[in-house]
N, CA, C and O atoms as a GROMACS GRO file, in nm:
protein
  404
    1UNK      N    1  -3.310   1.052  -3.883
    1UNK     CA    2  -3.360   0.946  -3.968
    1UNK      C    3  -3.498   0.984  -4.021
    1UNK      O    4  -3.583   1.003  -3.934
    2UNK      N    5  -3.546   1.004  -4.182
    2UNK     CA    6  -3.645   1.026  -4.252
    2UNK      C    7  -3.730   0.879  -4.179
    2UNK      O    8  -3.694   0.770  -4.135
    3UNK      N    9  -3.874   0.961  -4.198
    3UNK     CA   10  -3.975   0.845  -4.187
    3UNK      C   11  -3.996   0.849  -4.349
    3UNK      O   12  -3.962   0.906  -4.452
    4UNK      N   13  -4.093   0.728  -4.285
    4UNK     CA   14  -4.160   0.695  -4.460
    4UNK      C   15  -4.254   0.815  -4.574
    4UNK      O   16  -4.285   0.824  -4.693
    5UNK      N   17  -4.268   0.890  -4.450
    5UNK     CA   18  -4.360   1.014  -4.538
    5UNK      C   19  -4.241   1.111  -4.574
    5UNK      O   20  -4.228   1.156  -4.688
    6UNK      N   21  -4.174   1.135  -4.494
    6UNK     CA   22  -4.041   1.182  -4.531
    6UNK      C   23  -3.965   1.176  -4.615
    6UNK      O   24  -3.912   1.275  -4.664
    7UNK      N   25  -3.937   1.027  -4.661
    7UNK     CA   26  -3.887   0.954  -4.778
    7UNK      C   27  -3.928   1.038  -4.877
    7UNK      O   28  -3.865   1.126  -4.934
    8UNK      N   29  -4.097   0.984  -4.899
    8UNK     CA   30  -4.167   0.978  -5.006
    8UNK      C   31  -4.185   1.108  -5.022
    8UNK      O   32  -4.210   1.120  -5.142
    9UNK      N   33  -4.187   1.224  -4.968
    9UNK     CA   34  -4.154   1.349  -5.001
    9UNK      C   35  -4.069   1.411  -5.069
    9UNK      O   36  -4.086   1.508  -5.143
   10UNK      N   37  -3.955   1.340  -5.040
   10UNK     CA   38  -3.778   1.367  -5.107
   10UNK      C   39  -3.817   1.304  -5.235
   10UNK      O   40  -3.782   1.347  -5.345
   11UNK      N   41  -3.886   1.206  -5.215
   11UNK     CA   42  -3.915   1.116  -5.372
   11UNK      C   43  -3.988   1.205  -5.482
   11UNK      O   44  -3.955   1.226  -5.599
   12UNK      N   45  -4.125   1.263  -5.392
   12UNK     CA   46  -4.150   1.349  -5.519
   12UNK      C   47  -4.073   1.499  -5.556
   12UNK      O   48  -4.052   1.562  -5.659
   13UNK      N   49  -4.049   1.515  -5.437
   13UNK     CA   50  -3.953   1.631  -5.478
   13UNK      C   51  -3.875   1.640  -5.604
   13UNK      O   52  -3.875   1.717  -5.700
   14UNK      N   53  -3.789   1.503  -5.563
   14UNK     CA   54  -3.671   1.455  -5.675
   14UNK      C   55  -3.723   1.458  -5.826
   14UNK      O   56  -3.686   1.518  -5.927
   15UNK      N   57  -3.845   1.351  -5.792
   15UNK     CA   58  -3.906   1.356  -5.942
   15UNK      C   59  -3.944   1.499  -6.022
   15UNK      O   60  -3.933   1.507  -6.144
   16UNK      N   61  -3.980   1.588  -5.955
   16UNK     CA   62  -4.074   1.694  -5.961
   16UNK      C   63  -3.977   1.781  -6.049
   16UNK      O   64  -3.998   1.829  -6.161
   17UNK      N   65  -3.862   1.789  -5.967
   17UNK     CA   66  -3.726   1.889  -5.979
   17UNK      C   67  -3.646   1.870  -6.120
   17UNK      O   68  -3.620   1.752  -6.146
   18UNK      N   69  -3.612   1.950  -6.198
   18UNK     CA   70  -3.493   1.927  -6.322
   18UNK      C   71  -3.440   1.777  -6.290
   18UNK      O   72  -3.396   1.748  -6.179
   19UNK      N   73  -3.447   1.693  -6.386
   19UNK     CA   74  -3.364   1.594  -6.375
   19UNK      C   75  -3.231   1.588  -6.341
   19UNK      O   76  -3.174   1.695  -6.361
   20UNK      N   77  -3.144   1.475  -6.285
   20UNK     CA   78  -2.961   1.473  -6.254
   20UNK      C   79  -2.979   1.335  -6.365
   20UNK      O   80  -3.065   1.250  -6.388
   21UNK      N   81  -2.889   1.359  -6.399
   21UNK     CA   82  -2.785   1.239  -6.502
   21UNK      C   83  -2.847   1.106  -6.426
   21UNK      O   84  -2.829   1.099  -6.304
   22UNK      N   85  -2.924   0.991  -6.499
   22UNK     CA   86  -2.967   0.894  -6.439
   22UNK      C   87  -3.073   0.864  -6.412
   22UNK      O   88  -3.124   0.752  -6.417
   23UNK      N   89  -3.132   0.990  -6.372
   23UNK     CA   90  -3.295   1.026  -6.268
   23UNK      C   91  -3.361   0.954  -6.461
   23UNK      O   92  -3.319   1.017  -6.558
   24UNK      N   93  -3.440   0.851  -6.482
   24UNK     CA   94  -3.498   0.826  -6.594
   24UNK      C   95  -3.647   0.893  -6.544
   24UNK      O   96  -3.693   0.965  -6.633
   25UNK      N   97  -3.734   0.886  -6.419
   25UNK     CA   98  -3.838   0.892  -6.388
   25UNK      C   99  -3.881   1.031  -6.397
   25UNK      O  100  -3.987   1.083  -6.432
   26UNK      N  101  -3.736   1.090  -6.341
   26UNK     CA  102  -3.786   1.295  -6.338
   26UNK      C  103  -3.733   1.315  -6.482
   26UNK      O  104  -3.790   1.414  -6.528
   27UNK      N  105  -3.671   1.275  -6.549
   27UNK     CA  106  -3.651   1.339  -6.688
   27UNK      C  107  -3.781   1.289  -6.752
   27UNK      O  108  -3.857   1.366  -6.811
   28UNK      N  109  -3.803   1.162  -6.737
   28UNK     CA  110  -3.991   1.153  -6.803
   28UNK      C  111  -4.058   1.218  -6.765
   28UNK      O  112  -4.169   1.231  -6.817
   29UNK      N  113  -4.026   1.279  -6.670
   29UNK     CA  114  -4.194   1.383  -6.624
   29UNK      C  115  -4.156   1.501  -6.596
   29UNK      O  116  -4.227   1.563  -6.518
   30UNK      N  117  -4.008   1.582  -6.662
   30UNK     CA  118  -3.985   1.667  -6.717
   30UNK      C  119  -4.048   1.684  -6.851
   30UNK      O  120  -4.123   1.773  -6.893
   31UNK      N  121  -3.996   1.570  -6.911
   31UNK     CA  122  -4.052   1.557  -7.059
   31UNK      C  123  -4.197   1.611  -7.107
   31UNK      O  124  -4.228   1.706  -7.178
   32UNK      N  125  -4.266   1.519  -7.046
   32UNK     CA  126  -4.390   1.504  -7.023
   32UNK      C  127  -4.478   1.620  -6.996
   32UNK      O  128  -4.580   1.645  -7.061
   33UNK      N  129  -4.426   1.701  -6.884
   33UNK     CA  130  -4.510   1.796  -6.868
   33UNK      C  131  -4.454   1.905  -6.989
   33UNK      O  132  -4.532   1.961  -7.066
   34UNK      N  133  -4.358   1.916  -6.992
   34UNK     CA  134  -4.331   1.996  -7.114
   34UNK      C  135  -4.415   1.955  -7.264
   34UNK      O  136  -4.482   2.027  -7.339
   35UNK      N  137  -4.393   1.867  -7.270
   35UNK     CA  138  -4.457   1.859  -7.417
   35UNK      C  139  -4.625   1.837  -7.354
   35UNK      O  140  -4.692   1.804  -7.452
   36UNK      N  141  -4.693   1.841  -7.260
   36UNK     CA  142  -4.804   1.889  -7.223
   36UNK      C  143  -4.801   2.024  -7.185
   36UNK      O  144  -4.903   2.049  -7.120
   37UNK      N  145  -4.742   2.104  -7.196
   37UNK     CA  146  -4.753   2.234  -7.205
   37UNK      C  147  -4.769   2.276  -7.356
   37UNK      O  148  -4.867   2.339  -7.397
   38UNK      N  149  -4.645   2.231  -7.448
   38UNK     CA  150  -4.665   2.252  -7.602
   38UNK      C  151  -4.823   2.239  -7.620
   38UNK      O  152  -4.904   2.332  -7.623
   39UNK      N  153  -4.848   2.091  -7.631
   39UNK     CA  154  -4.993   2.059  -7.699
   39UNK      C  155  -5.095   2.140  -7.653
   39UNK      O  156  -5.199   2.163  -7.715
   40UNK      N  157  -5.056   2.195  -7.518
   40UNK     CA  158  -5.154   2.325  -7.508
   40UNK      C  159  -5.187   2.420  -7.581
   40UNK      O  160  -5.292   2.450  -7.637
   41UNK      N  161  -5.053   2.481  -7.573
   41UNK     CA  162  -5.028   2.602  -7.657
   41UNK      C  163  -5.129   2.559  -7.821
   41UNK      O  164  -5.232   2.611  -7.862
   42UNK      N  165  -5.041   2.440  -7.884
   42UNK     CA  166  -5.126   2.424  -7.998
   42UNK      C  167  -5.268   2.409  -7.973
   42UNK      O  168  -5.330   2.509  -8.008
   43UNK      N  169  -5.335   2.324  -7.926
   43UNK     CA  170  -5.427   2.326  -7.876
   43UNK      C  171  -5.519   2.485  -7.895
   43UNK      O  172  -5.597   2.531  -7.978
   44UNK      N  173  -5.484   2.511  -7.824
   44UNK     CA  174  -5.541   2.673  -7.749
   44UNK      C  175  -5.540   2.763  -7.963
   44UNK      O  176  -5.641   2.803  -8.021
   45UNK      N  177  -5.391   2.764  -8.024
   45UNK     CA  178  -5.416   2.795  -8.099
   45UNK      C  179  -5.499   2.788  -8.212
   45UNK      O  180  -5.561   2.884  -8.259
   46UNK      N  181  -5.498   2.629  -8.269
   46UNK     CA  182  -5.595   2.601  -8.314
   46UNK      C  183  -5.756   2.601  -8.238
   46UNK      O  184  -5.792   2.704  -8.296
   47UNK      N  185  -5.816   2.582  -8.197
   47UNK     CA  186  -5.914   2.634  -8.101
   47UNK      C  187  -5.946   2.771  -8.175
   47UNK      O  188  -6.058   2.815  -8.200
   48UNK      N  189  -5.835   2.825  -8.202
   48UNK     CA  190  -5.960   3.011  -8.223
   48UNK      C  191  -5.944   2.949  -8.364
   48UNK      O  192  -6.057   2.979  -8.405
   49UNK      N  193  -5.907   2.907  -8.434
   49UNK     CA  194  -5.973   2.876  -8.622
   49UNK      C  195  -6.129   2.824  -8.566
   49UNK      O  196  -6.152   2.724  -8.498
   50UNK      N  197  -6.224   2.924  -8.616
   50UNK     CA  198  -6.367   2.874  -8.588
   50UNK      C  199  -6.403   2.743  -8.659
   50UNK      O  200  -6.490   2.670  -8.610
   51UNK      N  201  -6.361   2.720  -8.733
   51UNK     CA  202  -6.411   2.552  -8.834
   51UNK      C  203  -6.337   2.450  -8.732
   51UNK      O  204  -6.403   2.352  -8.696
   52UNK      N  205  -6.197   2.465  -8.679
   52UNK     CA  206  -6.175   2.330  -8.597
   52UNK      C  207  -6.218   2.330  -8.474
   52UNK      O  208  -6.212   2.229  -8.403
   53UNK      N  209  -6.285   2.486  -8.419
   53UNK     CA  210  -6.295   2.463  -8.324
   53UNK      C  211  -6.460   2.446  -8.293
   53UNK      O  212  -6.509   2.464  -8.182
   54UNK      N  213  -6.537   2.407  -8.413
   54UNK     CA  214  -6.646   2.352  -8.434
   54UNK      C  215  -6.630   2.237  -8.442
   54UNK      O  216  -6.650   2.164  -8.345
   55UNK      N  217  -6.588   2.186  -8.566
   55UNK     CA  218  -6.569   2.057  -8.545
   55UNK      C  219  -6.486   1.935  -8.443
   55UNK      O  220  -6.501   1.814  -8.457
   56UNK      N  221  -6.400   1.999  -8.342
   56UNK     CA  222  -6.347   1.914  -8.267
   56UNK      C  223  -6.369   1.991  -8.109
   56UNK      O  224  -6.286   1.976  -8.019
   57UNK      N  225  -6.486   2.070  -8.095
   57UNK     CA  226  -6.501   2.130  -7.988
   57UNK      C  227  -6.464   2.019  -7.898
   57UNK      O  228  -6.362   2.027  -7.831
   58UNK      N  229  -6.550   1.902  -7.894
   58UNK     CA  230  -6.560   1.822  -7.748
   58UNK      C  231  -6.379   1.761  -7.715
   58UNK      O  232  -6.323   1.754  -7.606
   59UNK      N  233  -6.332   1.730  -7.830
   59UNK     CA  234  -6.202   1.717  -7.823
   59UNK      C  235  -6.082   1.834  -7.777
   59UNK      O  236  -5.963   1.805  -7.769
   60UNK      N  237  -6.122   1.933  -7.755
   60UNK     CA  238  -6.019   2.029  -7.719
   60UNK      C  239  -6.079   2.066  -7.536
   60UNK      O  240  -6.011   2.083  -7.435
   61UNK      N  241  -6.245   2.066  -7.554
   61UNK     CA  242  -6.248   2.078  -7.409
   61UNK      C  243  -6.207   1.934  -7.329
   61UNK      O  244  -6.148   1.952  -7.222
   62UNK      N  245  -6.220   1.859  -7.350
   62UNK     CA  246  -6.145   1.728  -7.286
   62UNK      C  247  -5.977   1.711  -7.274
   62UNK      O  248  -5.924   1.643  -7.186
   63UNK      N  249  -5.931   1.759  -7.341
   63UNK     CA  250  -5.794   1.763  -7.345
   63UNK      C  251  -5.732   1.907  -7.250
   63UNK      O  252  -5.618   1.927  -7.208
   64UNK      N  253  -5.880   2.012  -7.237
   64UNK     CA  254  -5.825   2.124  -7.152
   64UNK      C  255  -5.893   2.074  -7.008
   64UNK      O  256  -5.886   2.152  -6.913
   65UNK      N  257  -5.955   1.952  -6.992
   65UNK     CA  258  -5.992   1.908  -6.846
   65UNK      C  259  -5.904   1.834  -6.850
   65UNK      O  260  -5.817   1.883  -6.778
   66UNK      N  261  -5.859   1.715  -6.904
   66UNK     CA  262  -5.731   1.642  -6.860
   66UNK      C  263  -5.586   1.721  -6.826
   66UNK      O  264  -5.499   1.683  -6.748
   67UNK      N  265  -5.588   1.822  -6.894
   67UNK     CA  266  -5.462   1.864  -6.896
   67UNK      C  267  -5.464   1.986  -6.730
   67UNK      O  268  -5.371   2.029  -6.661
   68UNK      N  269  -5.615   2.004  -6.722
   68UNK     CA  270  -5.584   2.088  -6.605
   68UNK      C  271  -5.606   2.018  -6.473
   68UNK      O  272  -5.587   2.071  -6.363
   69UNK      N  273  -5.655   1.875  -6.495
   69UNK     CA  274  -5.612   1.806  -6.387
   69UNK      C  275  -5.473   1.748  -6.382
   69UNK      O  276  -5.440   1.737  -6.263
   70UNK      N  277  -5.367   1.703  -6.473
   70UNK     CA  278  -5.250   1.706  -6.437
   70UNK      C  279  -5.164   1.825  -6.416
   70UNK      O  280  -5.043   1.807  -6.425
   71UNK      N  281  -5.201   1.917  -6.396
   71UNK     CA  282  -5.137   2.044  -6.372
   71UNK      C  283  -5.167   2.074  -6.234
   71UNK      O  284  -5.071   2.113  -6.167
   72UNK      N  285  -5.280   2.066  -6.176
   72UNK     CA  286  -5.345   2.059  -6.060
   72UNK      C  287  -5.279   1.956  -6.003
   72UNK      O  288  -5.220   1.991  -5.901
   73UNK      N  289  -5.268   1.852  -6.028
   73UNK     CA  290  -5.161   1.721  -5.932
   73UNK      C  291  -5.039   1.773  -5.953
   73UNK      O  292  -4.985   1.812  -5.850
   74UNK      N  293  -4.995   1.783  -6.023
   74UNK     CA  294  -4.806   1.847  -6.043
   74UNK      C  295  -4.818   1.974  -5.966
   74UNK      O  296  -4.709   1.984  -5.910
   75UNK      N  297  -4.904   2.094  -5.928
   75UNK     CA  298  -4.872   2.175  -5.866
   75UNK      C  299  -4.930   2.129  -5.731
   75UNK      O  300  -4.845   2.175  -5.655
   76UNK      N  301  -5.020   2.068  -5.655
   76UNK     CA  302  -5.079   2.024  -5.544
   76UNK      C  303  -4.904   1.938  -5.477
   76UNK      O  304  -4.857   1.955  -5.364
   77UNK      N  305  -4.837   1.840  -5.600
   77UNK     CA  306  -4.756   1.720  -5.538
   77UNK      C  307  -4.651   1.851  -5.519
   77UNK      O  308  -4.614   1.842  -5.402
   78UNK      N  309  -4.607   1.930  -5.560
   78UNK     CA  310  -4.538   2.057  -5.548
   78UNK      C  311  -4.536   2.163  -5.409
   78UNK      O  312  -4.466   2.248  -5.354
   79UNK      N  313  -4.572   2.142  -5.406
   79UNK     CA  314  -4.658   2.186  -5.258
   79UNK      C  315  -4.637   2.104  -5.123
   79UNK      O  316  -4.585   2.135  -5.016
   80UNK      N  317  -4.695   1.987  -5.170
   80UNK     CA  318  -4.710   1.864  -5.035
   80UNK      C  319  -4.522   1.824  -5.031
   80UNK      O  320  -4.455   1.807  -4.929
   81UNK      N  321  -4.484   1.817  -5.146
   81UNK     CA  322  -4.320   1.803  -5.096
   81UNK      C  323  -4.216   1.922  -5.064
   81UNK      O  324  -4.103   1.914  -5.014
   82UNK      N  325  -4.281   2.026  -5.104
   82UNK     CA  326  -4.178   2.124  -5.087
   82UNK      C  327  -4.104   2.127  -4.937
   82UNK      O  328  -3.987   2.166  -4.950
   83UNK      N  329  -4.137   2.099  -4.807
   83UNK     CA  330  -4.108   2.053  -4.657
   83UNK      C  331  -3.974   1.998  -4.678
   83UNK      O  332  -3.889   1.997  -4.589
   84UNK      N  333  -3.954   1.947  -4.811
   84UNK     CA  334  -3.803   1.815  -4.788
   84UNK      C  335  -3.723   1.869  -4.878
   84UNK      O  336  -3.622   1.803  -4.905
   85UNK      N  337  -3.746   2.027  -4.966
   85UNK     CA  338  -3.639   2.066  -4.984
   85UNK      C  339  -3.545   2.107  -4.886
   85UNK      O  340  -3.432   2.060  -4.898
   86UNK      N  341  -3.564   2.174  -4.805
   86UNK     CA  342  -3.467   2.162  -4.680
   86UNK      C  343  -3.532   2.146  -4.530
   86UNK      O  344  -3.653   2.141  -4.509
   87UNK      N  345  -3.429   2.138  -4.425
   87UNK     CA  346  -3.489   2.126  -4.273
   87UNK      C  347  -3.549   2.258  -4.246
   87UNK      O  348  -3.510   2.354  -4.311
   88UNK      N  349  -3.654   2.274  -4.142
   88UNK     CA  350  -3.673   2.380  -4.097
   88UNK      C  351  -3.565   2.446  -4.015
   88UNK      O  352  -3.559   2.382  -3.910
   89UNK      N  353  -3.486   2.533  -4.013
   89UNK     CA  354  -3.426   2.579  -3.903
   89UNK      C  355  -3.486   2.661  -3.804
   89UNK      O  356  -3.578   2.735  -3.837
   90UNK      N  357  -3.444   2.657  -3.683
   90UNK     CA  358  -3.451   2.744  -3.599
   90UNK      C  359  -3.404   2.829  -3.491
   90UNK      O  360  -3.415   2.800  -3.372
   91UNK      N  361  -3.337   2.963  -3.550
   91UNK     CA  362  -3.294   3.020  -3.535
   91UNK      C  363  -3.380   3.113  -3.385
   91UNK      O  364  -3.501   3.118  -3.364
   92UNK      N  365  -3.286   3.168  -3.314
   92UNK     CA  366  -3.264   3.268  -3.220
   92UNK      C  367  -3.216   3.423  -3.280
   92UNK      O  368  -3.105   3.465  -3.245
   93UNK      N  369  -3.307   3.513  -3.377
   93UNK     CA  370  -3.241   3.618  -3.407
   93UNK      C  371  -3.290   3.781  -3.251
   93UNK      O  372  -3.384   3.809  -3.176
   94UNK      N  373  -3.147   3.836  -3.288
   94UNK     CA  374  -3.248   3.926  -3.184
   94UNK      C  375  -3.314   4.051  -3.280
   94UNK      O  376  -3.269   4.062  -3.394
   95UNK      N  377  -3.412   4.138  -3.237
   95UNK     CA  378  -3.520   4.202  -3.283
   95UNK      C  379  -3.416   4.375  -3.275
   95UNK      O  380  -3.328   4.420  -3.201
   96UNK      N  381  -3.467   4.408  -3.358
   96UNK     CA  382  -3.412   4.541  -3.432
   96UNK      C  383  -3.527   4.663  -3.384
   96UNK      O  384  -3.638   4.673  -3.436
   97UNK      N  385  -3.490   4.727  -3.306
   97UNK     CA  386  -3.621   4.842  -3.292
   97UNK      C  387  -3.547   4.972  -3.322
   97UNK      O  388  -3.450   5.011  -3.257
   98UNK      N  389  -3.601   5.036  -3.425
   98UNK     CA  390  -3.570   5.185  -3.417
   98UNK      C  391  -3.427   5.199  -3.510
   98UNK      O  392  -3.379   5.298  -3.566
   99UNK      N  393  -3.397   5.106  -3.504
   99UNK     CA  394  -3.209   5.108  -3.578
   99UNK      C  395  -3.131   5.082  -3.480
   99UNK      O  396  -3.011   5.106  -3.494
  100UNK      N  397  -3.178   5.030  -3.362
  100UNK     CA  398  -3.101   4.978  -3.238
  100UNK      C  399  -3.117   4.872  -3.183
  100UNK      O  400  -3.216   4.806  -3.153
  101UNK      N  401  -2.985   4.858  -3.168
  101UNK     CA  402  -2.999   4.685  -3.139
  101UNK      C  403  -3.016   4.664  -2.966
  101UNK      O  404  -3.028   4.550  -2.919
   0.00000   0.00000   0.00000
């Protein structure tokens, strides 16, 4: 029987993971991080045109601190759930020395 941290592990996992048919919450934040990856990319491109990246400097570095703190939580929550992709097993193997068992 999962405890509650347990649960909520499988939960972000789930979310975290490719969406299944239904999942509305992990296909939004499939979505999501994807098209926050795009606006990067643009981002980043426009950025080297020296005129926009004068005129909207403070706007591109704010959007590259927001964006690298949700990347930093999506890979940190990535991490803290990975435990509930599967059980730990524990196995009894025996040890191999030399090419002999």
């Amino acid at each position: 029987m999962d405890t509650r941290y347990q649960k909520l592990q499988k939960d972000v996992l789930r979310v975290l993971e490719p969406a299944t048919i239904g999942d509305n919450l992990s296909r939004f934040c499939d979505y999501a991080l994807s098209i926050l990856v795009i606006l990067n990319l643009v981002a980043v491109t426009l950025e080297s045109v020296p005129e926009l990246e004068k005129k909207f400097k403070d706007i591109f570095y704010y959007f590259e601190v927001v964006s690298v703190v949700v990347f930093t939580i999506e890979y940190l929550a990535r991490i803290w759930s990975a435990p509930a992709r599967r059980p730990i097993e524990k196995k009894i193997t025996p040890l191999i020395h030399g090419g002999h068992t």
